[in-house]
N, C-alpha and C positions, 0 to 999 in steps of 0.2 A: 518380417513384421512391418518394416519400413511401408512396402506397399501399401496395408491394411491403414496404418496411421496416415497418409497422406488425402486416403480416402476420407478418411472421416474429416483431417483439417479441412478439404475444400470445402464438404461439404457446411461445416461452421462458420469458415471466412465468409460464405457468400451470403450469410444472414446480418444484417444490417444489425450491432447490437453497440451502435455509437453509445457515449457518457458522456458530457449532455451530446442529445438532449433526452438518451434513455427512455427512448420511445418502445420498450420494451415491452410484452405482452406473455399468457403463459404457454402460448402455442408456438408456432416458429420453430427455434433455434431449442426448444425445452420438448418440443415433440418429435424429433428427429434424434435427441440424446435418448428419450423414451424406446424410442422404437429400435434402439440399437444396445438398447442392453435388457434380451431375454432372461428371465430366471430373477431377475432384482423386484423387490417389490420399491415400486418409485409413489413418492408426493411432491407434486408441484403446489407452492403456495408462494399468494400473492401480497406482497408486502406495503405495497403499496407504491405512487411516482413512480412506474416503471420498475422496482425492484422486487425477482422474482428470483425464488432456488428452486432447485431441484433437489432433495434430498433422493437417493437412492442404495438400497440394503440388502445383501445375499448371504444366507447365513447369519452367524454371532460376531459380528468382529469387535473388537476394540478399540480400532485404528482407523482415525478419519481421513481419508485423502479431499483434500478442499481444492476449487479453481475455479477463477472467476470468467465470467464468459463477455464481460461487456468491456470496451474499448476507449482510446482517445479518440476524440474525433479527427476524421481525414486532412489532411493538409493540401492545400494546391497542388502541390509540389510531385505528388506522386507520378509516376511516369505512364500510369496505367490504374482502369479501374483497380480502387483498393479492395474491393469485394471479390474479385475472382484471382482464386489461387494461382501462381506462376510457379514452375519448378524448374531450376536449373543445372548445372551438373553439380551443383553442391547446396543449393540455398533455396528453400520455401518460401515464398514470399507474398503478403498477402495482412492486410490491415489487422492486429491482432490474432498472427501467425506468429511472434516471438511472446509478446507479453497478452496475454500470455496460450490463447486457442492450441496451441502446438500441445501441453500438456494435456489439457482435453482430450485432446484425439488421441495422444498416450494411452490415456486409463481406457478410452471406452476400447480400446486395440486392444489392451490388456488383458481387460474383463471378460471378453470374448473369444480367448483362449485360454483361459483356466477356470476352473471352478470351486476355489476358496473362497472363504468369508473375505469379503467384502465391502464397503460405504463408501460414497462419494457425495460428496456438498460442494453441486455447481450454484453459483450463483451470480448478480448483475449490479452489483454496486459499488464495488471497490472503487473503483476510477472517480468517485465524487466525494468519498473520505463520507460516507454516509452509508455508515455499515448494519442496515435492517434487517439483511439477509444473516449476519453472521449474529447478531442480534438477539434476535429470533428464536435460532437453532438453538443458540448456549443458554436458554429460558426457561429450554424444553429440558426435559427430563433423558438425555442421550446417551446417559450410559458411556460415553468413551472415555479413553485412557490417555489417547497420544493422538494429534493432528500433524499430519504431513499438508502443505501449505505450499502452491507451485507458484512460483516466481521465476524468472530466466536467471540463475543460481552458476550455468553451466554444469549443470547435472552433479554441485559439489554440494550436501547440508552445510547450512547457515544456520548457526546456531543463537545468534546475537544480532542487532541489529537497533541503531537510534530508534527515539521516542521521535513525536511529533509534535509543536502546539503551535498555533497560528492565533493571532491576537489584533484584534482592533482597538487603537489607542484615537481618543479625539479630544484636542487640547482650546480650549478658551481664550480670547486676549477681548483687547478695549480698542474696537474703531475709532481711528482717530487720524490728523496728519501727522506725516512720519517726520515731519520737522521736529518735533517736538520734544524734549528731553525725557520724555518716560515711554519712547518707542522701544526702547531695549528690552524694557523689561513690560511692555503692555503685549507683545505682537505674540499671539497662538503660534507666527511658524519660527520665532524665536528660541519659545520654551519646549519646541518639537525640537529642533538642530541639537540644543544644553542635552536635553532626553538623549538624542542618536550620540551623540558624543559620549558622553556616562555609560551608553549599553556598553557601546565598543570597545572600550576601556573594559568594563567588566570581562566580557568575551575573551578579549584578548588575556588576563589572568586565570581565566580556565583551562589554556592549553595542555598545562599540566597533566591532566587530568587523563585516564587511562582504564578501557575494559573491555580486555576481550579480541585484543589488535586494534581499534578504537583509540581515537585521542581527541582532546576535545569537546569545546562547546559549538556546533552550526548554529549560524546565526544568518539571517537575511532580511532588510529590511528593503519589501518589496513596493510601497507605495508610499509620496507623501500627496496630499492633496491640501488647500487652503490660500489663503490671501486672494486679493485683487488686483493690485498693481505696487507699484516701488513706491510710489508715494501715500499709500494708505498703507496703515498698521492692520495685519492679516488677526482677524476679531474669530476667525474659529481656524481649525488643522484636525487631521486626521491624520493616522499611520496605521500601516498595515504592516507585521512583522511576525515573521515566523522563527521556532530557534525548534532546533533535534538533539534533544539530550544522549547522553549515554546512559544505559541501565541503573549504573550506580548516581546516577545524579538526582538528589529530590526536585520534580517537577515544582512544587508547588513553590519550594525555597524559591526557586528560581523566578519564577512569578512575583514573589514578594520585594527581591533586586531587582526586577524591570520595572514594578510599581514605583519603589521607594527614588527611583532618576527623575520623577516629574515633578518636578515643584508641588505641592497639594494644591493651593487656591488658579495653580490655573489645567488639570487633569480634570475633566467632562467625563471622562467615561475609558475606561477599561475593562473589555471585555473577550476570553477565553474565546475567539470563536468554531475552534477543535481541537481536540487532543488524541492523539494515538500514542499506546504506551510503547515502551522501549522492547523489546525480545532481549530476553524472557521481564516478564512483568511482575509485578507485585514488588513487593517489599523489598526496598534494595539492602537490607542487611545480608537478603539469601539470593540475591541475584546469579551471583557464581554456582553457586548448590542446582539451583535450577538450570545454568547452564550446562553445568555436567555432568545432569536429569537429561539432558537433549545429547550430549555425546554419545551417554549409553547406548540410547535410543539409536542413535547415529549407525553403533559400532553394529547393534542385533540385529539391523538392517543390513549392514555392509554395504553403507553409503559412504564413499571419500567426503572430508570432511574441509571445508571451505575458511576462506575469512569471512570476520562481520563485513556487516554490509552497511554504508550510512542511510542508503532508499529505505521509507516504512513499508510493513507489510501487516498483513491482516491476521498472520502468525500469533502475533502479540494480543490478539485480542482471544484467542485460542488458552495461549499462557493466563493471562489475568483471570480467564474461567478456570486455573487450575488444571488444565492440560499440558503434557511435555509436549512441544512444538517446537518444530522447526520449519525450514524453508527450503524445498527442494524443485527444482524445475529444468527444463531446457532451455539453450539459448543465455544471448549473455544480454545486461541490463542496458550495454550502448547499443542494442540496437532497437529497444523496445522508446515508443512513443516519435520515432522518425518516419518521414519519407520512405517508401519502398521499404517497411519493416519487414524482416526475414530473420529466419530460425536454421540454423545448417541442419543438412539431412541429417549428418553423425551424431547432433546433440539427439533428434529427434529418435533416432533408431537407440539409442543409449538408453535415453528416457524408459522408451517403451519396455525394450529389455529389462532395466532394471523394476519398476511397476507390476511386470508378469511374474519376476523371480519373486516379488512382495508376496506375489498375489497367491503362486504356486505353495509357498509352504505357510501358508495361514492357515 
């Protein structure tokens, strides 16, 4: 089978399907999936900014197999075009050949040597947390029960996995010179530092905290921007800060603690600007209930069963629609978004085998 999958990964790596800048179209890399799974009745639809699925159907199934087809973008660094496939005595290699193409070529390898029920939902927008294509599907009227969701997993279900939420914070002060005895408390990147302090403190009292092999609050504050110089009081600030709950943590609580650290008269604006839910999602009174909704799942499959994972996935948006979901793929998550990204041929042959054995008694 390995052959048959290696075939198809080249032929995906070599379609340019970067994020950004998801110069994405519905022909390419959507018409070569077309043409290689006979017997599926397939819809490509356009979602719009480059983001396009393929939805594809054989038979009644219940069971959705998801995977995204579009990529980080290229780095310098690569040692060779990232578009053409490399194979070595043990490793594939090739720009979204781990994270995640390699399952791709799985299913359509799979699909082509059995003739069970059936579904797959490729799609091209993971990679920019602007999820139209998963969107979309779960709006529509689809019938399923349970999403299989590839990620590079090491071919183990993941049944759990952090939330996401990323936040722009922009804080106010009073220009003025910083001589002056009310620069402490006039300067925007004053009452931004008081804020970063208060979160971290917070943060750090959430260690405690525990689900699922999971512990913890993630927490990273990725940009500050503001001020002029040392002797002028900085009259606006910005922050950029992201935190990954665990399932059992209220997002929103959490939101009202990062709010509540900023002074009121000098906080301009705080604004949510993404959220991905935790795996498994919804209400965290039944979080564990729906996690071992996805065990089951796990065991009827006879998929070895993994740790959570802290990286988000698109899984969780499967769960929030009320599907059992998890996260299953090849390859492991340090090699995906590097230089000379590769997938080992064993996870790839693994994958595939296990996908056919799905497929065979469906």
């Amino acid at each position: 089978m390995l052959p048959a999958i290696l075939q198809h990964l080249e032929a995906l790596v070599s379609f340019d399907t970067r994020n950004p800048p998801r110069a994405i179209t519905t022909g390419g890399i959507f018409d070569y999936i077309r043409s290689q799974l006979p017997g599926f009745q397939v819809e490509v639809s356009d979602h719009g900014a480059g983001a396009v699925s393929l939805f594809a159907v054989r038979g009644a199934p219940t069971r959705l197999f998801n995977v995204h087809l579009d990529t980080v973008p290229s780095s310098p660094h690569w040692s060779a075009d990232p578009h053409v496939l490399r194979v070595t005595g043990e490793h594939a290699i090739g720009l979204g050949a781990c994270d995640i193409k390699g399952a791709a070529a799985g299913l359509i390898a799979a699909a082509r040597e059995t003739q069970g029920d059936a579904a797959f939902l490729f799609t091209s927008d993971e990679e920019a947390n602007d999820p139209r294509c998963i969107d979309a599907f779960l709006a529509r009227d689809h019938g399923f029960r349970d999403a299989i969701v590839a990620e590079p997993t090491r071919c183990e279900a993941v049944l759990a996995h952090r939330g996401i939420s990323a936040v722009r914070l922009a804080f106010r002060g009073v220009a003025g010179h910083a001589s002056g005895p009310g620069a402490l408390d006039a300067s925007a990147l004053h009452h931004t530092v008081r804020w970063s302090s208060r979160a971290l403190d917070f943060v750090g009292m959430e260690s405690h905290r525990r689900f699922g092999g999971l512990t913890g609050l993630r927490f990273n504050i990725g940009r500050i921007e503001g001020g002029i110089k040392a002797n002028v009081i900085a009259p606006a600030a910005e922050v950029r800060f992201g935190f990954r709950p665990l399932p059992s943590h209220d997002v929103d609580q959490l939101h009202a603690a990062f709010h509540g650290f900023a002074a009121p008269d000098a906080l301009d604006t705080y604004e949510e600007t993404f959220r991905g839910p935790s795996l498994p999602a919804g209400d965290v009174a039944d979080a564990e209930d729906r996690r071992l909704r996805a065990r089951d799942l796990a065991d009827d499959l006879g998929l070895p069963i993994g740790n959570a994972v802290d990286f988000w996935t698109e899984a969780s948006l499967f769960s929030r629609a009320g599907l059992t979901a998890l996260v299953f793929g090849p390859g492991d998550i340090a090699q995906a978004h590097t230089a000379d990204e590769w997938v080992s041929l064993e996870q790839l042959q693994r994958y595939g085998g296990i996908v056919r054995n799905i497929l065979e008694s469906a």
